[in-house]
N, C-alpha and C positions, 0 to 999 in steps of 0.2 A: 161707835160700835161697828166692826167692820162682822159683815155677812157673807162673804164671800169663801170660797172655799179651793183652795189651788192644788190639787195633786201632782205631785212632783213628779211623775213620769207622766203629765201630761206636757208638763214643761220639757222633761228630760225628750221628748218627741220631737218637740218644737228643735233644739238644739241639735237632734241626728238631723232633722230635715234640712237645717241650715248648712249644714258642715262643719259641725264646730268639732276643732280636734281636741282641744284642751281648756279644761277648768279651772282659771288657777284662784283660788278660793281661800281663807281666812274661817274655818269650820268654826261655828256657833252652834248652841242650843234650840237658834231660830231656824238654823237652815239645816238642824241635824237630818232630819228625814230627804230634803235632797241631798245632802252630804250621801244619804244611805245609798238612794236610788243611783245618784250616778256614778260611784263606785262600783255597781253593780253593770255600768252599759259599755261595754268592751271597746265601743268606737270613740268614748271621749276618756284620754289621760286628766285623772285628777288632780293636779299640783297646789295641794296644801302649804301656803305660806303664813310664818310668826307673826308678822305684822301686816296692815291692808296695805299700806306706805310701798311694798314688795311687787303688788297684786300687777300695777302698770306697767312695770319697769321687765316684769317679769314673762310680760304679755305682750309687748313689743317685741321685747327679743325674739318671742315664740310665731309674733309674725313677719318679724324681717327674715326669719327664718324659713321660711315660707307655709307656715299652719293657720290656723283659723283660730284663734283661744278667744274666749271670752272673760270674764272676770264676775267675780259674788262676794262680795264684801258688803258691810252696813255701811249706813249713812254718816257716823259717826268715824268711821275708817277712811268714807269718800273724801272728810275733811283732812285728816290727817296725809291723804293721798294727793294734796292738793297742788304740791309744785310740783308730781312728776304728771300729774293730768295737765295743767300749763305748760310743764316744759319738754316734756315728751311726748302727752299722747297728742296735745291742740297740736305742740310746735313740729311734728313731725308728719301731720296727715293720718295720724293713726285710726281706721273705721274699727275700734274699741268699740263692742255691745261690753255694758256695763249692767250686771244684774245688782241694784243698790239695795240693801234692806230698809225699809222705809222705819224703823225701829219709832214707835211713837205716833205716828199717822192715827188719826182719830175721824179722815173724811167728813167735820163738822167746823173744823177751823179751833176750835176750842183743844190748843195742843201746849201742855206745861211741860211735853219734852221740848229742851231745845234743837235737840236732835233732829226730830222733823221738821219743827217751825222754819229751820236756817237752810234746810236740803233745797227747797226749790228757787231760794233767791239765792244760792251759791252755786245750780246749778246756770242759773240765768245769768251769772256773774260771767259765768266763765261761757258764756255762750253755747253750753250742752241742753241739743233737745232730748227728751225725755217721754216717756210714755211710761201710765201707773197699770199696773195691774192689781185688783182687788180678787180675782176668783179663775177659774176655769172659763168663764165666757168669755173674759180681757186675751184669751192669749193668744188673738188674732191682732195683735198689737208686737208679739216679736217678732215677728217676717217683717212688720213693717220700721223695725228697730235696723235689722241687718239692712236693710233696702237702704235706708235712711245714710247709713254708718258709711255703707258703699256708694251711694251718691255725694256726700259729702267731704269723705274724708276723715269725719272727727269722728270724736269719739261720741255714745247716744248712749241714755241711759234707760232703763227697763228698773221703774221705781216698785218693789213687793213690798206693796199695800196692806196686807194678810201675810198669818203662818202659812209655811206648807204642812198640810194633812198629812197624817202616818198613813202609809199604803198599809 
C-alpha cells in the first residue's frame, strides 16, 4: 500500500528550479494529472511521444542541442527503451534525469507485476543510479538526481513510487 501523496506542481517546481526546458513524455492515465500541470508551466516545452523507445533518442538530440530535457515514461517503456539507454544515453555521457513510472511498486516486495519486480535489477544491469520517490517529502531527492546526472554523465533515474494527486 503506498501512502504517500505527490502533487504534480510540487514536482513541476522542482523541474523550473532545475532548468529543465523540455518534457518529452509517453502521456498515460498515471501521469495524466502531471501531463495536466505541466502543459500548463510556460517555461517547460511538452513533447509527447508514441512510443517510450522515442523518449531517449529524442532527449539527446534536445541536449546536443544545447536544452536541458528530461524524460517521463513507465517502467515497462524504460524496457523497451533499453538499447537507446545503452547506446545512446550510457554510450554518449548523456546526464539524462529519467522520471520512470514505478507501475506495480507495492514498497513490501511482494510485487506479481513483473514490471516492477524487473526495474531495479535492470536498472542495476545497466549501471543507472536511481532515487524512488513515494510522496511530496521524497522530492528533495530530484536536485539530488540532476546533481547526480551532472557529476557523472549518465543517465539517473527518479523511480514515481505513487500516483500524482489531481490539483
Amino acid at each position: 500500500m503506498i501512502t504517500g501523496i505527490l502533487h504534480p506542481a510540487k514536482v513541476v517546481e522542482q523541474l523550473v528550479q532545475q532548468g529543465v526546458t523540455h518534457m518529452v513524455t509517453l502521456p498515460d492515465s498515471e501521469t495524466r494529472h502531471m501531463y495536466d500541470r505541466l502543459t500548463a508551466e510556460p517555461s517547460i516545452h511538452v513533447i509527447p511521444v508514441s512510443r517510450e523507445g522515442e523518449a531517449i533518442p529524442i532527449a539527446a538530440g534536445l541536449w546536443a542541442a544545447g536544452q536541458r530535457p528530461v524524460i517521463s515514461i513507465q517502467n515497462a517503456g524504460l524496457f523497451e527503451s533499453g538499447d537507446a539507454l545503452r547506446g545512446l544515453a550510457i554510450g554518449i555521457d548523456l546526464p539524462l534525469v529519467m522520471f520512470i513510472g514505478y507501475r506495480g511498486y507495492t514498497r513490501h516486495g511482494d510485487t506479481p507485476d513483473s514490471a516492477a519486480r524487473f526495474l531495479e535489477p535492470f536498472l542495476h544491469l545497466w549501471g543507472v543510479d536511481y532515487y524512488t520517490i513515494e510522496g511530496d517529502d521524497d522530492l528533495d531527492r530530484v536536485p539530488l538526481a540532476f546533481e547526480r546526472a551532472e557529476k557523472s554523465s549518465q543517465p539517473v533515474g527518479v523511480l514515481i513510487g505513487t500516483e500524482y494527486a489531481k490539483e
